[in-house]
N, C-alpha and C positions, 0 to 999 in steps of 0.2 A: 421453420424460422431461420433466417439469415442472421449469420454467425460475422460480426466484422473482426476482423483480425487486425491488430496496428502494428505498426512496427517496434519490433523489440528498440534498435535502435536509438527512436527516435524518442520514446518512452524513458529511455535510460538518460537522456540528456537532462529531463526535466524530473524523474524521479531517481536519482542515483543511487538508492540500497538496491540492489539486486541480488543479493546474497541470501536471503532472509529466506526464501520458499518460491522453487522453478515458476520463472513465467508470470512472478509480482514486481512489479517498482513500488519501492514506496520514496517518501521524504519528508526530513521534518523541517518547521517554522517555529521560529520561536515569536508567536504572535502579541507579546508584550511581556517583560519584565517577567522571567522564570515560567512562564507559561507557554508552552508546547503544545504544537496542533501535527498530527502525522493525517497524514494521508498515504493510503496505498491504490492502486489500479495494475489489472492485471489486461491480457494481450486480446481479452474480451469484452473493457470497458465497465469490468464488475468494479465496484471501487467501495471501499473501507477506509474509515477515521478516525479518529480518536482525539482526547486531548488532557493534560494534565502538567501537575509542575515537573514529573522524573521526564524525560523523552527516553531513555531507555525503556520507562515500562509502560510509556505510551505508544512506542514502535511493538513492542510486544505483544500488548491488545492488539495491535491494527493486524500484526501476524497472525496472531489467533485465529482473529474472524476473519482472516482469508484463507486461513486451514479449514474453517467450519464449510466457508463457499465450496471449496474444491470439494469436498468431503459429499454435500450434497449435492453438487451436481451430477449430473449421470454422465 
């Protein structure tokens, strides 16, 4: 299986946490009135989301379950 690779880069323009766990962008939206939507995507096009009223512990879940990805992948 072919593995696409994107650019850190250009990933980081459109998701700016990069801080949170090597080789994820994430970002959030505030998609209405105190409600928060995170989305994360990593450098392989895995992507994880989340939503609720905190965005701090809605970026958290979305960290989570990109720790859970890397974790299972081989």
């Amino acid at each position: 299986m072919k593995v696409h690779l994107s650019n850190p880069s250009d990933l980081a323009k459109q998701f700016p946490i990069t801080d949170r766990l090597p080789d994820w962008f994430f970002r959030i939206t505030e998609r209405s009135a105190g409600v928060y939507y995170v989305e994360g995507i990593d450098l392989r096009g895995r992507r994880v989301s989340s939503e609720g009223t905190d965005p701090d512990n809605a970026l958290a879940e979305s960290v989570a379950m990109a720790r859970g990805i890397v974790k299972a992948a081989p």
